[in-house]
C-alpha positions in Angstrom: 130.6 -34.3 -83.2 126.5 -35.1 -83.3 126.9 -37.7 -84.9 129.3 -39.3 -82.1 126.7 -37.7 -79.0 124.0 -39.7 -81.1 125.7 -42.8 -81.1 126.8 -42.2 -77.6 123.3 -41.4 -76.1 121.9 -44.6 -77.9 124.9 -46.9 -76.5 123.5 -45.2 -73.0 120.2 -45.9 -73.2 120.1 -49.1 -74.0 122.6 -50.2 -71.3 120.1 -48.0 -68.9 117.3 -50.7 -70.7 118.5 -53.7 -69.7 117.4 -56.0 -66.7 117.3 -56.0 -63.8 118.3 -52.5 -62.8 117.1 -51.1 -65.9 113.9 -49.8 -67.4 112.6 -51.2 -70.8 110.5 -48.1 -72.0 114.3 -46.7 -73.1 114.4 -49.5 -75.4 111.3 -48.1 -77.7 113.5 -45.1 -78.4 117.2 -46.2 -77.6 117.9 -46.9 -81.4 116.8 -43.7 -82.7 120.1 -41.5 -82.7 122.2 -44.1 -83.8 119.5 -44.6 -86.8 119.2 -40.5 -87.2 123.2 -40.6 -87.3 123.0 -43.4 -89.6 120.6 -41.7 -92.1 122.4 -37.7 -91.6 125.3 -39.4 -93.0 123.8 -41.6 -95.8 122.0 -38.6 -97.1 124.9 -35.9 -96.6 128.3 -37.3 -96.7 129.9 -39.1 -100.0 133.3 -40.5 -98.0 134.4 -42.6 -95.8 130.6 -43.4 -94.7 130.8 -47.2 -94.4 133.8 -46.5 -91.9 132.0 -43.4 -90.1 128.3 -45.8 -89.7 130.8 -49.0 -88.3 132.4 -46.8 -85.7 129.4 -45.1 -84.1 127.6 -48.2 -84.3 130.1 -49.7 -82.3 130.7 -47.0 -79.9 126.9 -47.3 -79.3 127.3 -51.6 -79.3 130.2 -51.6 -76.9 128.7 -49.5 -74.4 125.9 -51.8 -74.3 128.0 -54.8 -74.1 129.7 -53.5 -71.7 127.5 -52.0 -69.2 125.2 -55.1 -69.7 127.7 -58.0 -69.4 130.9 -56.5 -67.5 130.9 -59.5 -65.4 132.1 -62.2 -67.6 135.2 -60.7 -66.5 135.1 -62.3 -63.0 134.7 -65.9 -64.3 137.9 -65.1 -67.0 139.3 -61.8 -68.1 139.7 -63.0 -71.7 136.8 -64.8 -71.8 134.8 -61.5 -70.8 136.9 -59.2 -73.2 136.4 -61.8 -76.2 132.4 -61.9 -75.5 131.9 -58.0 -75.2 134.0 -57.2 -78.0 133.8 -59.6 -80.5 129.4 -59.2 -80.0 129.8 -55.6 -80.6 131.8 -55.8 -83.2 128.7 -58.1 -84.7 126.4 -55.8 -84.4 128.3 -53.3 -86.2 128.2 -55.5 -88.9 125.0 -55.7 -88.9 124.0 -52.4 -88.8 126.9 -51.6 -91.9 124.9 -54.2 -93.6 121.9 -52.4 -93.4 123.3 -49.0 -94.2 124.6 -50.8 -97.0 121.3 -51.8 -98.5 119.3 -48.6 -97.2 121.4 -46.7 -99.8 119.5 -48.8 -102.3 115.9 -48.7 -101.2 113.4 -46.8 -99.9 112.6 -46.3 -96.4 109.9 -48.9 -95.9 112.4 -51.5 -97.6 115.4 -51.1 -95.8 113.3 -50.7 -92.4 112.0 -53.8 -92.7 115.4 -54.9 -94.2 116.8 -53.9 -90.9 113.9 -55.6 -88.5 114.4 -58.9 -90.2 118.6 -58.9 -90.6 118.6 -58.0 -86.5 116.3 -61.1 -86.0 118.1 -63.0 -87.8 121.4 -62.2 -86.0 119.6 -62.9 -82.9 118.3 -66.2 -84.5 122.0 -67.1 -85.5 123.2 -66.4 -81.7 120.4 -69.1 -80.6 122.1 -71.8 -83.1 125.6 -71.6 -83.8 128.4 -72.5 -82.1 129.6 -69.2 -81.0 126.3 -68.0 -79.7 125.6 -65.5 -77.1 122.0 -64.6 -77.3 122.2 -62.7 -73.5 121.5 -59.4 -75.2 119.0 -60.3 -77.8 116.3 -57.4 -77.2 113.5 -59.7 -76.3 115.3 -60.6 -73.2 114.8 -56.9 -72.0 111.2 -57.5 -70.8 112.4 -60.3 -68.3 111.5 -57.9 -65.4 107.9 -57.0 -66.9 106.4 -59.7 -67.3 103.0 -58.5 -67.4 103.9 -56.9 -70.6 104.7 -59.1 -72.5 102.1 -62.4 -71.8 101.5 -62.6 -75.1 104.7 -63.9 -75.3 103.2 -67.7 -75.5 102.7 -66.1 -79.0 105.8 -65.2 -80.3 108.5 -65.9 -77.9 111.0 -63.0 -77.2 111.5 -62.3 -80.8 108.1 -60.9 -80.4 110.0 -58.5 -78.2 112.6 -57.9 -80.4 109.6 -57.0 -83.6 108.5 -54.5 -80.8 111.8 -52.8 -80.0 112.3 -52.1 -83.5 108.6 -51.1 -84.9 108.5 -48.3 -82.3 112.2 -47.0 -82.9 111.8 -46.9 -86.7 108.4 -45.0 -86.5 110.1 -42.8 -84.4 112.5 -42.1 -86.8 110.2 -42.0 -89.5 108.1 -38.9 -87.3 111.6 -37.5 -86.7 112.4 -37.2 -90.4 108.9 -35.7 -91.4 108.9 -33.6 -89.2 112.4 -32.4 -89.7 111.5 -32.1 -93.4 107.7 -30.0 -93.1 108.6 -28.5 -89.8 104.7 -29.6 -89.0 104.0 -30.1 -85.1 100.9 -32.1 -86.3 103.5 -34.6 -87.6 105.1 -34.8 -84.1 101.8 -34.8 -82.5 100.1 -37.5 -84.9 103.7 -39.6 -84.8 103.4 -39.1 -80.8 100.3 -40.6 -80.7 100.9 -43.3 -82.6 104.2 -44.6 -81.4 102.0 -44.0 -78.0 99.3 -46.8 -79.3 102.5 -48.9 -80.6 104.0 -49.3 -77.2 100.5 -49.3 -75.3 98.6 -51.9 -77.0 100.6 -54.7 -76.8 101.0 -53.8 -73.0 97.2 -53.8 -72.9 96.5 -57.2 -74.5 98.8 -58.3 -72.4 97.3 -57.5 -69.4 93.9 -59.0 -71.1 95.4 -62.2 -71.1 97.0 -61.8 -67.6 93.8 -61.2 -66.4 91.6 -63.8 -68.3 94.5 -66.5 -68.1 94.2 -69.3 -65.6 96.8 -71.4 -64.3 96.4 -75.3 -63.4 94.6 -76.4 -60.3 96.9 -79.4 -60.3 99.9 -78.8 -58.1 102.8 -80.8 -56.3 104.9 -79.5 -53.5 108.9 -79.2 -54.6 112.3 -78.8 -52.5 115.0 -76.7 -54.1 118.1 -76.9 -52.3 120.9 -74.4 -52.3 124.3 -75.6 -50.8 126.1 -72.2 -51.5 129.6 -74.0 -52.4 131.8 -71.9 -54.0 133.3 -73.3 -57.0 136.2 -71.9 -57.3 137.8 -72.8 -53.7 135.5 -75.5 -52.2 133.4 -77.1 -55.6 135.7 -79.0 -57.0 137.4 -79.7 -53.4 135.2 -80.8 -51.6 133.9 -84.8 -51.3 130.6 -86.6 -52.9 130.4 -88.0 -49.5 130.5 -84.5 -47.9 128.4 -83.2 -50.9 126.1 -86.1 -50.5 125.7 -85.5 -47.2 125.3 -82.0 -47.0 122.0 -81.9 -50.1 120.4 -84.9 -48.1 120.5 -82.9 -44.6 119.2 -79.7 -46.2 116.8 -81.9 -48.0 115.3 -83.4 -44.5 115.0 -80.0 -43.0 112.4 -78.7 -45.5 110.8 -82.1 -47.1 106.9 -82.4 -45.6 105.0 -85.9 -46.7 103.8 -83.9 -49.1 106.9 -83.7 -51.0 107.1 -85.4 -54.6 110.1 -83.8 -55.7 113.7 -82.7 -54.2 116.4 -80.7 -56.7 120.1 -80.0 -56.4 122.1 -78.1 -58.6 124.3 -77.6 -61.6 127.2 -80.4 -61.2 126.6 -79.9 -57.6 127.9 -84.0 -58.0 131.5 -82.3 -59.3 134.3 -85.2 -58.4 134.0 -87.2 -61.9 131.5 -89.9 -62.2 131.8 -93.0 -64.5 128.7 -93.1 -66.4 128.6 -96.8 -66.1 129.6 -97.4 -63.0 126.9 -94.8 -61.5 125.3 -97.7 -59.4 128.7 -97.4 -57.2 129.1 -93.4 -56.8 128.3 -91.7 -53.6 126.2 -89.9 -55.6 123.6 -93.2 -56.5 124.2 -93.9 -52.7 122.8 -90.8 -50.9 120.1 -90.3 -53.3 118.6 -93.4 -53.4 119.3 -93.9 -49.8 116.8 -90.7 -49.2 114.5 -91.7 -51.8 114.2 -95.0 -50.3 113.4 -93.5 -47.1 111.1 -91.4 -48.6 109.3 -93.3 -51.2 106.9 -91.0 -52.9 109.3 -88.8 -53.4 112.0 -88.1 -56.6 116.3 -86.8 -56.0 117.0 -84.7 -59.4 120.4 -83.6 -59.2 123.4 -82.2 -61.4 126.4 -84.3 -61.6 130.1 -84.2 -63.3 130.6 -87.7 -65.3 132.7 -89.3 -67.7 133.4 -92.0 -69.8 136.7 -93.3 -70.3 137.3 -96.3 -73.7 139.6 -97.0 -76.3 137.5 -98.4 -78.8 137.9 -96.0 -81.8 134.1 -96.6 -83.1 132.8 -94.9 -79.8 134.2 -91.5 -80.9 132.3 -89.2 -82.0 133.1 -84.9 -82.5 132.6 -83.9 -78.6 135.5 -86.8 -77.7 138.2 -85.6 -75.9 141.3 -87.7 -76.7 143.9 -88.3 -73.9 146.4 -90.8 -75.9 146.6 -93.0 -78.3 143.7 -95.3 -78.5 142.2 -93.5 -75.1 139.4 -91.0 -75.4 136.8 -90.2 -73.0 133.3 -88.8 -73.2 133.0 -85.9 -70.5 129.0 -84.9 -69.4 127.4 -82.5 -67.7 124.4 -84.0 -66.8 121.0 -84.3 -64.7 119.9 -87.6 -63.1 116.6 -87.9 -61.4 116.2 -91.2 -59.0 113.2 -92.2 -57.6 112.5 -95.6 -55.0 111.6 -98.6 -56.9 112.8 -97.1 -60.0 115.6 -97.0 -62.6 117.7 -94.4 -62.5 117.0 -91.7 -65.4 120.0 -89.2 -67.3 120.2 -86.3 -69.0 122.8 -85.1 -70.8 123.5 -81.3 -71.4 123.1 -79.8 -75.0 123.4 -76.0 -75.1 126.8 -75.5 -74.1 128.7 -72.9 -72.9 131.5 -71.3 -75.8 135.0 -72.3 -74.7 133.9 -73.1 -71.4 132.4 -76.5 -72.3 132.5 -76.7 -76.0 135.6 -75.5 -78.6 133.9 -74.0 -81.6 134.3 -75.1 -85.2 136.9 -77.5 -84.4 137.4 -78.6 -88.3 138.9 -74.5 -88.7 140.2 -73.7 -85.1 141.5 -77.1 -83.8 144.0 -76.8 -86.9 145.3 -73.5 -85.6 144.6 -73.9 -82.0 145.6 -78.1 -81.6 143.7 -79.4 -78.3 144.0 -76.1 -76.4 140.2 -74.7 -75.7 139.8 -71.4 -76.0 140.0 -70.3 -72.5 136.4 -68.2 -71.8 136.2 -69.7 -68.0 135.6 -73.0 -65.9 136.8 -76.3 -67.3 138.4 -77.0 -70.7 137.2 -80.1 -71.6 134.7 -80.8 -74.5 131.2 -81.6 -73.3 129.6 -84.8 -74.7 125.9 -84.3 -75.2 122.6 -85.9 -76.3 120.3 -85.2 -79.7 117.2 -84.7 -78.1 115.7 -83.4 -74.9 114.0 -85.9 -72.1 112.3 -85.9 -69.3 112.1 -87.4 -66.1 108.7 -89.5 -64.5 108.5 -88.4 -61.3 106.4 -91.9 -58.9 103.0 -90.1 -59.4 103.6 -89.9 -63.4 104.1 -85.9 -63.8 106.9 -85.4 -66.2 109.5 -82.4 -65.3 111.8 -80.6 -67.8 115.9 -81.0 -66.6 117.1 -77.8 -68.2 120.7 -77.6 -66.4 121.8 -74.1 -66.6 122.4 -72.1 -70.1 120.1 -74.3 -71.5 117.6 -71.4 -69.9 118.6 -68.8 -72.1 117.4 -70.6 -75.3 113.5 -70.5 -75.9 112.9 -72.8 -78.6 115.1 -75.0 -77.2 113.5 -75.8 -74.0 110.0 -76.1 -76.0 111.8 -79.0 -76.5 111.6 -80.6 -73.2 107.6 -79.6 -73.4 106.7 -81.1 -76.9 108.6 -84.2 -75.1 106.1 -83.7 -72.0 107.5 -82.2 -69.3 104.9 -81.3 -67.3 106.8 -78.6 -65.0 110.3 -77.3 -65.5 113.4 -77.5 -63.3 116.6 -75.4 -63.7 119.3 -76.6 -62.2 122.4 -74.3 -62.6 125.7 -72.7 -60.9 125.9 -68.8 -61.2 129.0 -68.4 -58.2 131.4 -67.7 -61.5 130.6 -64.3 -61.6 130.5 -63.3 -58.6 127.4 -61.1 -57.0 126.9 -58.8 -60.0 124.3 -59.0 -62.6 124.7 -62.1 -64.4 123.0 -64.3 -61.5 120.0 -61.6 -61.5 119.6 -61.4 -64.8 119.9 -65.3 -65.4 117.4 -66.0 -63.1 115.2 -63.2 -64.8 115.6 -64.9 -68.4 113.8 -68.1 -66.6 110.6 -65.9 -66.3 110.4 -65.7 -70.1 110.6 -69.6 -70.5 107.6 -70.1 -68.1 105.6 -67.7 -70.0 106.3 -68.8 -73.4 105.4 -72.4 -72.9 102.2 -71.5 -69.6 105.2 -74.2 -67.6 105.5 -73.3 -63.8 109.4 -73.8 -62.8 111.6 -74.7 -59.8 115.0 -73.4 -60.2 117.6 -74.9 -57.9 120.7 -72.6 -58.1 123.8 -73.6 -56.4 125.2 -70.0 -54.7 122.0 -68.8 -55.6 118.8 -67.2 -56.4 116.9 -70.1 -56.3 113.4 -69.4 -56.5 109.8 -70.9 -58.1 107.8 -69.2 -60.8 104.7 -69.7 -61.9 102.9 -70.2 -65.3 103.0 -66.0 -65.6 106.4 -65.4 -65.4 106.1 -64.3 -61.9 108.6 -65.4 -58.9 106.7 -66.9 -56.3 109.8 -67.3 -53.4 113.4 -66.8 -53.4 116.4 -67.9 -51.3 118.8 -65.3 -51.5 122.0 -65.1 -53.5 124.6 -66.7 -51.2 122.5 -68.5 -48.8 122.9 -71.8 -47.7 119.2 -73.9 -47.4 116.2 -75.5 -49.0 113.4 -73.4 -50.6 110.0 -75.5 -50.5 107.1 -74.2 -53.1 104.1 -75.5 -55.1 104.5 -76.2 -58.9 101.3 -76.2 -61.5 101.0 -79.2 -63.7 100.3 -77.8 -67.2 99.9 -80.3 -70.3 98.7 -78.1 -72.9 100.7 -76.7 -75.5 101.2 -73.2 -76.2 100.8 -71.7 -79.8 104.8 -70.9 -78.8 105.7 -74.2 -77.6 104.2 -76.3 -80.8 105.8 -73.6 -83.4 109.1 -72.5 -81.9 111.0 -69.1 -83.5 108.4 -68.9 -86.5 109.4 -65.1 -86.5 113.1 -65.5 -87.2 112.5 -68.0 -89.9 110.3 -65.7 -91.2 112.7 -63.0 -91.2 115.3 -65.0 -92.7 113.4 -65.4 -96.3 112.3 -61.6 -96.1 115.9 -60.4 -95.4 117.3 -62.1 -97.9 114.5 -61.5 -100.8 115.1 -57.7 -99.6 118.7 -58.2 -99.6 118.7 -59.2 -103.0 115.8 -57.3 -104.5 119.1 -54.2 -103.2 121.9 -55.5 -104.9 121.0 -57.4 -108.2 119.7 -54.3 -109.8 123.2 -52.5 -108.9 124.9 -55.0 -110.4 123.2 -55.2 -113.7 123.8 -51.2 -113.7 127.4 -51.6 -113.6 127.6 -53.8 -116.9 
């Protein structure tokens, strides 16, 4: 019965950590009865303990999922089950897997064993094609972002390193002590664990307080047409949507301007890709720009492209018929007068929603029905690398349209390639006003800080907002708000140690689980022959 309040209180607390109604001290401490569970049963019990460590760890897991992500459910029941569920149920593995090589080493060994397997999971849930890195632990400091400005260091897996040092030498001070019965262990362990937590929030203020953001700046629109897309998105005309983003556009637009932004697909009737020069999208955004001429339209759009030549297919092609496939995009475009229009295509897609999974396996078991998770079922097409659009007075800006936002090595990408500033154009009306707009919008703050990029964020229902180079949101329209939101953006060039290097910390973690991993069970094999 401890054993199952341990795992309990540690499912609690870290759903009580989580942004942005929670508080992230609970997170230095939240893994500690599910590791003191853990270790009572390694140490005490001979049967059934691989069973007994999967199912508090995922009592603890699924309560975290849970709490944290509940609504998935309002974009699709199933979709929202499968995600909570199946995550949790890959945690527990992960813990098992370290339970399974702590009975093999010694406590330094299979802590760090533990540290580095976690980061790693985290690291897989960045790059495969089921990935779901919402909860990874760095994310937890979204709200605090004057903690964690040394971010531009590690990324949020510098988070996740944090999390995990200060719950294992908590563990480590509860074990001591339990075994010496010394208060000067809980005393000296207090203190420490104190300096563990504190000093990182203390360099980071050093750096908040010495850092310095651009001088350079250039005024930006974000518009926010609050359509809802599930009864007026994908119901509503080009024209009217045209329309609509150019008169919000002209109500907040100064001379000053260099830069207007529309949302995720906001474009959502199905444009050809090459016959863009005729959609009333081209239209009303290069009839603005061209009455505006200094200024730049970046917008979301819906497009397609429709052939039947077999050598165009590639994996992402969705096939209609015989000898008819098309290429379906979700994609930026950024117009400016006197100019070429410029594309981008999306690249981290949503699971189910706009890509099917390991369609070699599934599509075998499955045929051409997506896994239903929400929104549309057809395959996104998208591109290898990131771009960026020139805007007329030669500052590049980052189109990150949507998800793409949760991924921090990923959007270094659009820096290393030059953006300037960053724009995130996305739709978060699928789930409703609960926490997954709140807590998308607070993931964005960790991308500004990681790569020192100010960013615009155009959201369709809502929040759109600016933040600047520290992580910190500037304005806001509100969540459901129809208007236009006009802010300064910094100009930044330089590259952050972050930005150049990417996840250095997972890759490092990788080689160290698995030298770990196998320093635990080669000798345990030999002993069996």
């Amino acid at each position: 019965m401890k054993n199952f309040l341990y795992a309990l209180l540690s499912g609690i607390l870290l759903a009580l950590a989580w942004p942005t109604y929670g508080f992230p001290l609970l997170l230095f401490f939240a893994f500690v009865p599910l590791l003191y569970a853990e270790h009572s049963i390694r140490i005490k019990q001979a049967h059934n303990r691989k069973w007994k460590i999967f199912g508090l760890s995922y009592l603890s897991f699924i309560i975290w999922n849970l709490v944290t992500t509940y609504w998935l459910y309002f974009s699709t029941p199933f979709g929202g089950i499968f995600a909570i569920t199946v995550n949790s149920l890959l945690m527990s593995l992960v813990f098992l897997l370290f339970h399974i090589v702590a009975k093999r080493v010694n406590f330094k060994a299979s802590s760090s064993f533990l540290i580095s397997i976690w980061i790693c999971f985290e690291y897989l849930h960045l790059n495969w094609e089921f990935s779901w890195p919402w909860l990874n632990l760095g994310n937890a400091f979204s709200e605090f972002p004057h903690w964690i400005q040394w971010y531009e260091f590690t990324g949020t897996f510098g988070g996740t390193l944090w999390v995990w040092l200060t719950n294992i030498a908590l563990l480590k001070m509860l074990l001591l002590y339990k075994e010496h019965k010394a208060k000067e262990i809980l005393y000296r362990g207090l203190f420490k664990n104190g300096l563990l937590i504190l000093l990182p929030i203390l360099i980071s203020y050093v750096i908040l307080w010495n850092y310095e953001e651009s001088e350079e700046t250039i005024e930006a629109v974000v518009l926010q047409p609050n359509i809802n897309p599930y009864t007026e998105k994908y119901f509503t005309s080009d024209v009217r949507i045209g329309q609509l983003l150019t008169d919000l556009a002209e109500e907040a637009v100064t001379p000053e301007t260099k830069i207007v932004i529309a949302p995720e697909t906001v474009f959502a009737y199905g444009t050809v890709l090459s016959r863009f020069e005729d959609s009333e999208a081209n239209f009303f955004t290069s009839r603005f720009v061209n009455e505006h001429p200094k200024m730049s339209f970046l917008s979301g759009i819906s497009m397609y492209e429709r052939f039947n030549d077999p050598g165009r297919v590639r994996e992402q092609t969705n096939q209609l018929g015989p000898n008819d496939w098309y290429d379906d995009y979700n994609s930026a475009f950024m117009i400016s007068a006197n100019d070429s229009v410029h594309f981008y295509h999306k690249s981290k897609l949503v699971v189910g929603v706009e890509n099917f999974p390991y369609q070699e396996v599934l599509r075998p078991l499955l045929g051409n029905v997506m896994i239903d998770l929400g929104g549309t079922v057809a395959m996104k097409t998208t591109q290898e690398k990131r771009a960026t659009f020139e805007i007329p007075t030669s500052e590049e800006v980052g189109p990150i349209i949507c998800y793409e936002s949760v991924y921090g090595d990923f959007v270094t990408g659009y820096v290393r390639e030059g953006a300037d500033f960053l724009a995130i154009i996305t739709n978060d009306a699928w789930w409703g006003n609960t926490q997954g707009h709140k807590q998308h919008l607070s993931y964005a703050r960790l991308r500004a800080i990681e790569n020192r990029r100010a960013i615009a964020r155009s959201a369709n229902t809502g929040i759109s907002a600016f933040i600047n180079e520290k992580g910190e949101i500037t304005s806001t329209l509100g969540y459901e708000e129809q208007g236009a939101l006009r802010g300064e953006v910094t100009l930044n060039d330089r590259l952050t140690f972050y930005s150049r290097f990417g996840d250095y910390i997972a890759r490092v973690s990788l080689f160290l689980a698995l030298f770990i991993f196998l320093f635990a069970v080669i000798p345990w094999k030999r002993s069996r022959k």
